[in-house]
Z-matrix of the N, CA and C atoms (Angstrom, degrees):
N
C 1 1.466
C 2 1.527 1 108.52
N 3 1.247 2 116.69 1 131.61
C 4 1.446 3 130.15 2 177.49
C 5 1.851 4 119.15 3 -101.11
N 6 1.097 5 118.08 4 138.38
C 7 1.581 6 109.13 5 -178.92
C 8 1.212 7 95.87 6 -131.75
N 9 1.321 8 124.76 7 128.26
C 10 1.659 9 140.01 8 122.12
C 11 1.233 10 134.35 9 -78.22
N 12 0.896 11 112.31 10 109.51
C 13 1.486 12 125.21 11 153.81
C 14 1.663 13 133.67 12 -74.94
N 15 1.625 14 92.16 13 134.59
C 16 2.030 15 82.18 14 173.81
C 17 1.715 16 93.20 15 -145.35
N 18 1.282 17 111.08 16 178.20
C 19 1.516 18 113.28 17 155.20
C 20 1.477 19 107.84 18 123.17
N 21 1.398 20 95.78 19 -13.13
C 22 1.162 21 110.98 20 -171.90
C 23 1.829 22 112.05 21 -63.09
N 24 1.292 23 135.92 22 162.08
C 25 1.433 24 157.89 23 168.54
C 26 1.610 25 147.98 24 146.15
N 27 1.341 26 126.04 25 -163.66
C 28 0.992 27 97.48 26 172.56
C 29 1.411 28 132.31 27 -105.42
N 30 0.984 29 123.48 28 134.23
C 31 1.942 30 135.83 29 -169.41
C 32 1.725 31 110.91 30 -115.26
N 33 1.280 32 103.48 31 131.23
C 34 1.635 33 108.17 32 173.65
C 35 1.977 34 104.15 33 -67.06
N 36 1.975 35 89.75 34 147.17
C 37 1.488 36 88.13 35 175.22
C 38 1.335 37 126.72 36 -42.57
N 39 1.585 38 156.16 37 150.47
C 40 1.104 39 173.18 38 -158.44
C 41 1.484 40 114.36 39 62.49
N 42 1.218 41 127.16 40 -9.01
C 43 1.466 42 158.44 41 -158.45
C 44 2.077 43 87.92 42 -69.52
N 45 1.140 44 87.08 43 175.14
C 46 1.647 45 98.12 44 174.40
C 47 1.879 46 111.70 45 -152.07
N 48 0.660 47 98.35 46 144.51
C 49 1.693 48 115.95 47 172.11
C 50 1.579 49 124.88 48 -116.30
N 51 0.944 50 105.35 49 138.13
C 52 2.120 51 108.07 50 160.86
C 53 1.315 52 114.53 51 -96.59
N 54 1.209 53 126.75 52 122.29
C 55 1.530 54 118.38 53 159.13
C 56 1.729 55 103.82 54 -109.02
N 57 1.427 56 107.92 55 142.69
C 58 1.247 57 128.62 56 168.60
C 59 1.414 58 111.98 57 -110.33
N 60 1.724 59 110.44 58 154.46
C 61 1.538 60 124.18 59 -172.27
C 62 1.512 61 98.78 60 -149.10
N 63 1.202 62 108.97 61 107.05
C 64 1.811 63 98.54 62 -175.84
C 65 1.660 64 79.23 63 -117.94
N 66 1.214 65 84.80 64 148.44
C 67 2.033 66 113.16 65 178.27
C 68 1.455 67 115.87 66 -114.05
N 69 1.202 68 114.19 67 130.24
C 70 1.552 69 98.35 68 -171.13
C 71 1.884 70 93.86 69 -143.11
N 72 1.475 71 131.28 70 -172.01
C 73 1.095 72 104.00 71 -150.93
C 74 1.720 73 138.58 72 123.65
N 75 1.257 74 128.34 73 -131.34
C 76 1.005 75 141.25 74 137.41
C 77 1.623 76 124.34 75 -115.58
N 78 1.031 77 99.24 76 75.52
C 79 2.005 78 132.14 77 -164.34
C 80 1.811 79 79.20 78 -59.99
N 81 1.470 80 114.21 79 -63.13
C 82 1.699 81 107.45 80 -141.65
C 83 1.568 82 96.34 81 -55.54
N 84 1.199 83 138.16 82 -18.59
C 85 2.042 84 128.72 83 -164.43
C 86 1.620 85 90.65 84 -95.49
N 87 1.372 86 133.00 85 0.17
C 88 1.576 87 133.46 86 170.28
C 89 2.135 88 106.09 87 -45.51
N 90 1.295 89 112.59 88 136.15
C 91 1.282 90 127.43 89 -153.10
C 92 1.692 91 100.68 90 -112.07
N 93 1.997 92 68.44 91 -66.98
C 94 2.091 93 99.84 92 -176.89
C 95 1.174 94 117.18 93 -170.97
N 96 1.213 95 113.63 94 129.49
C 97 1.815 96 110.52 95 158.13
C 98 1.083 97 122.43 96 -122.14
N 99 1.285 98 92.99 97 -173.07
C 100 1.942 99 95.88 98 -161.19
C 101 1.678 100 106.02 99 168.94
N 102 1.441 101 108.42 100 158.08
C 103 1.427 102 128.15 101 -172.77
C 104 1.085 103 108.16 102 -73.77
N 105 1.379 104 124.47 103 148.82
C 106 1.612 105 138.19 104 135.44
C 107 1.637 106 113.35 105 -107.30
N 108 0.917 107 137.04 106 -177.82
C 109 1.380 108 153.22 107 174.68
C 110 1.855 109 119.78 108 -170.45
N 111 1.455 110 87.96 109 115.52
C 112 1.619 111 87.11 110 168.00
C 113 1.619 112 117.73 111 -136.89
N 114 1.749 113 109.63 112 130.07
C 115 1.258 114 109.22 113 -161.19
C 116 2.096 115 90.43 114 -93.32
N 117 0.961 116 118.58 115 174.50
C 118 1.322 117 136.83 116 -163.76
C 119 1.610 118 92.49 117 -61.60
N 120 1.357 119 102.02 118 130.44
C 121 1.886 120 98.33 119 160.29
C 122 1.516 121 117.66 120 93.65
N 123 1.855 122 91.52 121 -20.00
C 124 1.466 123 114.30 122 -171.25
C 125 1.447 124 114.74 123 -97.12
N 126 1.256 125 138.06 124 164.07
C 127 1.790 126 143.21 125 176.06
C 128 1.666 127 83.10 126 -95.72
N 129 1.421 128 90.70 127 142.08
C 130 1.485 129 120.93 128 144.44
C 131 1.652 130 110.49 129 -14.48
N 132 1.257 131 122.60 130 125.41
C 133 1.251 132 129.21 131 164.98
C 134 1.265 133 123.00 132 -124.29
N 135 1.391 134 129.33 133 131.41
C 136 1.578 135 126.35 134 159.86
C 137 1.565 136 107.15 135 -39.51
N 138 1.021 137 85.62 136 144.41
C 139 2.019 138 93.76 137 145.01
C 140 1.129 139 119.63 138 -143.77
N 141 1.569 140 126.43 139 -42.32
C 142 1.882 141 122.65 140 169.54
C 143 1.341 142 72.34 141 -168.75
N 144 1.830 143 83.93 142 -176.60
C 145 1.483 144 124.45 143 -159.90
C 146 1.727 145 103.73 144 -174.07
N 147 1.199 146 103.84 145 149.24
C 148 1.335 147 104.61 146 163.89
C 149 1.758 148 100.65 147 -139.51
N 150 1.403 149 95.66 148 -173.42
C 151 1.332 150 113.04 149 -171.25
C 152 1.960 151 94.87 150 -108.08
N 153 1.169 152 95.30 151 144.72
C 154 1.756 153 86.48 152 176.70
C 155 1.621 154 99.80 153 -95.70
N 156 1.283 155 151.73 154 -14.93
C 157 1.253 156 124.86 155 171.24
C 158 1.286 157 120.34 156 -82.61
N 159 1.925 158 114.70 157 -57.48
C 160 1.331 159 114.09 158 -167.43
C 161 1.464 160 92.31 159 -100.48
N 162 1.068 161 157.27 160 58.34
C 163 1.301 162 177.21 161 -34.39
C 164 1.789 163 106.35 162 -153.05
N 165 2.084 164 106.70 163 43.07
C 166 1.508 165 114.59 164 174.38
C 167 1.669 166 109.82 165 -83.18
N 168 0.906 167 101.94 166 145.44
C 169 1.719 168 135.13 167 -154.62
C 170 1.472 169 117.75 168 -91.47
N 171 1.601 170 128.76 169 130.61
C 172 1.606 171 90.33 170 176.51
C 173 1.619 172 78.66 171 -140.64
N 174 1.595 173 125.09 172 173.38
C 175 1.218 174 113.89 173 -159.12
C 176 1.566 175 79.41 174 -144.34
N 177 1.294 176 123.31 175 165.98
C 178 1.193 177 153.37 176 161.06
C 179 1.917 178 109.49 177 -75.18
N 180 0.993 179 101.99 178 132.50
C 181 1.875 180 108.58 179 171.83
C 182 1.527 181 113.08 180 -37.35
N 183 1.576 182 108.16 181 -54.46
C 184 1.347 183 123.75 182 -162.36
C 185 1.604 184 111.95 183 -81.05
N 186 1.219 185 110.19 184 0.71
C 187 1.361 186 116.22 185 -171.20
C 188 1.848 187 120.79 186 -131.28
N 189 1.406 188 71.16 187 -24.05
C 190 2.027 189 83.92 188 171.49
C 191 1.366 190 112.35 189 -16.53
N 192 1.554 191 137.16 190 162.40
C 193 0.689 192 131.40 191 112.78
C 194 2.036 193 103.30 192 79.72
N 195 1.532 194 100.14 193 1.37
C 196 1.237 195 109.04 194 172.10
C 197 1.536 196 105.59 195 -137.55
N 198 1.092 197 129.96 196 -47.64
C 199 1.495 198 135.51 197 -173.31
C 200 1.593 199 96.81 198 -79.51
N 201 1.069 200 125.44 199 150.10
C 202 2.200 201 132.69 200 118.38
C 203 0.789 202 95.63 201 -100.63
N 204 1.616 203 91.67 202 163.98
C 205 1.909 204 127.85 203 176.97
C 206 1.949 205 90.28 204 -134.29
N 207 1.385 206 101.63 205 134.32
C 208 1.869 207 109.11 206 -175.16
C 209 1.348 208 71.22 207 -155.58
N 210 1.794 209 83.25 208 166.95
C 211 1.620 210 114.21 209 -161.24
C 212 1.549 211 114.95 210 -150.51
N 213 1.184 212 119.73 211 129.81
C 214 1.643 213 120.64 212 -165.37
C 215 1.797 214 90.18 213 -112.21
N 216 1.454 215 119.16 214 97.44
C 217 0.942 216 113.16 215 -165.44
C 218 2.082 217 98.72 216 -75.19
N 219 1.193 218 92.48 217 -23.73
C 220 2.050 219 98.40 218 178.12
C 221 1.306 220 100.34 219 -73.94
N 222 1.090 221 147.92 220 36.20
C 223 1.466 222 130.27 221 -164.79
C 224 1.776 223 77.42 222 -173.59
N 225 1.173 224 162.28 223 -19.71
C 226 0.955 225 151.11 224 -135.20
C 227 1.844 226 127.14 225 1.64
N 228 1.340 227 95.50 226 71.33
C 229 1.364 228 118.46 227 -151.01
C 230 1.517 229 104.67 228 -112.57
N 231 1.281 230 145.06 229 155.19
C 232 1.226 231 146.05 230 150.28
C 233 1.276 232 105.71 231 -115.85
N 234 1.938 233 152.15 232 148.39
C 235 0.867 234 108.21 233 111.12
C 236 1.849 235 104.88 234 -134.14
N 237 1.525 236 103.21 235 -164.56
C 238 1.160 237 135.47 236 163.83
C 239 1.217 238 142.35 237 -118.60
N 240 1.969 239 103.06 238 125.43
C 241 1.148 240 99.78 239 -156.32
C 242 1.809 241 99.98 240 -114.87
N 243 1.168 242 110.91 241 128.78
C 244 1.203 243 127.84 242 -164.84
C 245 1.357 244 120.12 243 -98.83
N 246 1.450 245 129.54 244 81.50
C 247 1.723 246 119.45 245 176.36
C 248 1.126 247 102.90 246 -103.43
N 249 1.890 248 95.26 247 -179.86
C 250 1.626 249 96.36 248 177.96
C 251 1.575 250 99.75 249 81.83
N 252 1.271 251 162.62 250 -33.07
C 253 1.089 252 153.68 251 -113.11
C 254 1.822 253 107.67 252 -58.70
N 255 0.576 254 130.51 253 165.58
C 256 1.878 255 150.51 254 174.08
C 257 1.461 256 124.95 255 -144.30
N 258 1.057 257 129.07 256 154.46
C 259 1.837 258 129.63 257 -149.73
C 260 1.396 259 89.41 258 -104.54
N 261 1.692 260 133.11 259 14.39
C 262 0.782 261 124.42 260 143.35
C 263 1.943 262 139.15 261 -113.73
N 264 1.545 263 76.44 262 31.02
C 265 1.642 264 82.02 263 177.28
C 266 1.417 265 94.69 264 -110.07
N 267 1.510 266 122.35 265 2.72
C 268 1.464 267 108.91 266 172.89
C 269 1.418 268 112.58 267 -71.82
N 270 1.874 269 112.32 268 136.33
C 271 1.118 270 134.65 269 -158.69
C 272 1.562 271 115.89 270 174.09
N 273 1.331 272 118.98 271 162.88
C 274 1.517 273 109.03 272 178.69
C 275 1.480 274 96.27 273 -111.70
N 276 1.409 275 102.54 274 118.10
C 277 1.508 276 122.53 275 -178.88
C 278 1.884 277 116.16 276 -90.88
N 279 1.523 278 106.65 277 131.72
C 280 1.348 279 111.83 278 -157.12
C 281 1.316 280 107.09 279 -104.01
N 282 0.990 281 146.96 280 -167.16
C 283 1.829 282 146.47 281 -173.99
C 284 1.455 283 95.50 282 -154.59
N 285 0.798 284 105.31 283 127.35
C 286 1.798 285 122.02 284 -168.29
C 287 2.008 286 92.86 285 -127.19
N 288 1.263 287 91.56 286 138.49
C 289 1.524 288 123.24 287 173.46
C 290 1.473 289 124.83 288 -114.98
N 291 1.073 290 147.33 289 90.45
C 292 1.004 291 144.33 290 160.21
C 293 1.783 292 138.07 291 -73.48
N 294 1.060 293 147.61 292 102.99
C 295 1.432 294 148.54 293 -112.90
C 296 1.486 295 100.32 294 -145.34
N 297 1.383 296 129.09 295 132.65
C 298 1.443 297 137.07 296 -150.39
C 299 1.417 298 94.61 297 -72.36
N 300 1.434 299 106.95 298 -37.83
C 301 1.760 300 115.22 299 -159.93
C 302 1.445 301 115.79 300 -124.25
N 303 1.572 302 113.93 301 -28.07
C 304 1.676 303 109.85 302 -176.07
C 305 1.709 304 96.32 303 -119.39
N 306 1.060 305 112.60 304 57.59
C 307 1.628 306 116.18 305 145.50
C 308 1.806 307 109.27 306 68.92
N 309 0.924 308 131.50 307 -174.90
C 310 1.856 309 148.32 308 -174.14
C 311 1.672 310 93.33 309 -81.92
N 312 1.306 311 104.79 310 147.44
C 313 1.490 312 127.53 311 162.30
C 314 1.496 313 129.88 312 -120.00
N 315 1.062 314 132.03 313 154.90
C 316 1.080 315 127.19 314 173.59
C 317 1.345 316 129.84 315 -123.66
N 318 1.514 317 148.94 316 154.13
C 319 1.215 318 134.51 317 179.51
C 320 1.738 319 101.85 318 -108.34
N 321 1.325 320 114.25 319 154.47
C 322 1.579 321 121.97 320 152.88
C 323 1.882 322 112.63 321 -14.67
N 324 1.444 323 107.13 322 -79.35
C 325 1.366 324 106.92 323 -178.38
C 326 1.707 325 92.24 324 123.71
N 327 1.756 326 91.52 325 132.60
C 328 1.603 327 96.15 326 -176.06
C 329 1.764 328 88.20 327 -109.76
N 330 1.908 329 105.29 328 144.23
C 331 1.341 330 83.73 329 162.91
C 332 1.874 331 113.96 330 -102.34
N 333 1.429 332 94.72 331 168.74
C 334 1.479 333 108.25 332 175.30
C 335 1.306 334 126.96 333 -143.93
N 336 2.035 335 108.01 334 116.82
C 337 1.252 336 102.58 335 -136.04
C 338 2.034 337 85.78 336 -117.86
N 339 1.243 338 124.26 337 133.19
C 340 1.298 339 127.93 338 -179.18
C 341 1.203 340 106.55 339 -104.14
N 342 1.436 341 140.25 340 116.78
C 343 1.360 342 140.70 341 145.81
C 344 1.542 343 119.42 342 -70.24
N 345 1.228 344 110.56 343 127.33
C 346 1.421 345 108.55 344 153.39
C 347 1.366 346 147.33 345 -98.79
């Protein structure tokens, strides 16, 4: 399984962004994907995930209630849509794959830079 990422840049605080993750590959053993983000200095962070069939949601603390995660299962697509933004969600955010039978994936990493 392969991941690209795009969507990534920079946006003034309150601003919003899309990031996209299309998977291509062996798409049909797809489980779930979902974001991480890590800003410099920082560990690995969740941010969401979904499920690729029944398409339930789980969100990160720091993002609740500000981010979705949706899924174009015909397009083998993830993305995330990011409002609200804060100069601390700047970070380069990763697209993670998870696969019934050949193990976790990873993407490049888009960055995303918030001014305030």
């Amino acid at each position: 399984v392969q991941l690209v990422e795009s969507g990534g840049g920079l946006v003034q605080a309150g601003g919003s962004l899309r990031l996209s993750c299309a998977a291509s590959g062996v798409t049909s053993t797809l489980a779930q994907m979902g974001w991480f983000r890590q800003a410099p200095g920082n560990e690995r962070e969740f941010v969401a995930q979904i499920t690729w069939s029944g398409g339930s949601t789980d969100f990160g603390d720091s993002v609740k209630d500000r981010f979705t995660i949706s899924r174009d299962n015909t397009e083998n697509t993830v993305y995330l849509q990011m409002n609200s933004l804060k100069s601390e969600d700047t970070a380069a955010y990763y697209c993670t794959a998870r696969t019934r039978y050949l193990g976790d994936y990873w993407g490049q990493g888009t960055q995303v830079t918030v001014s305030s």
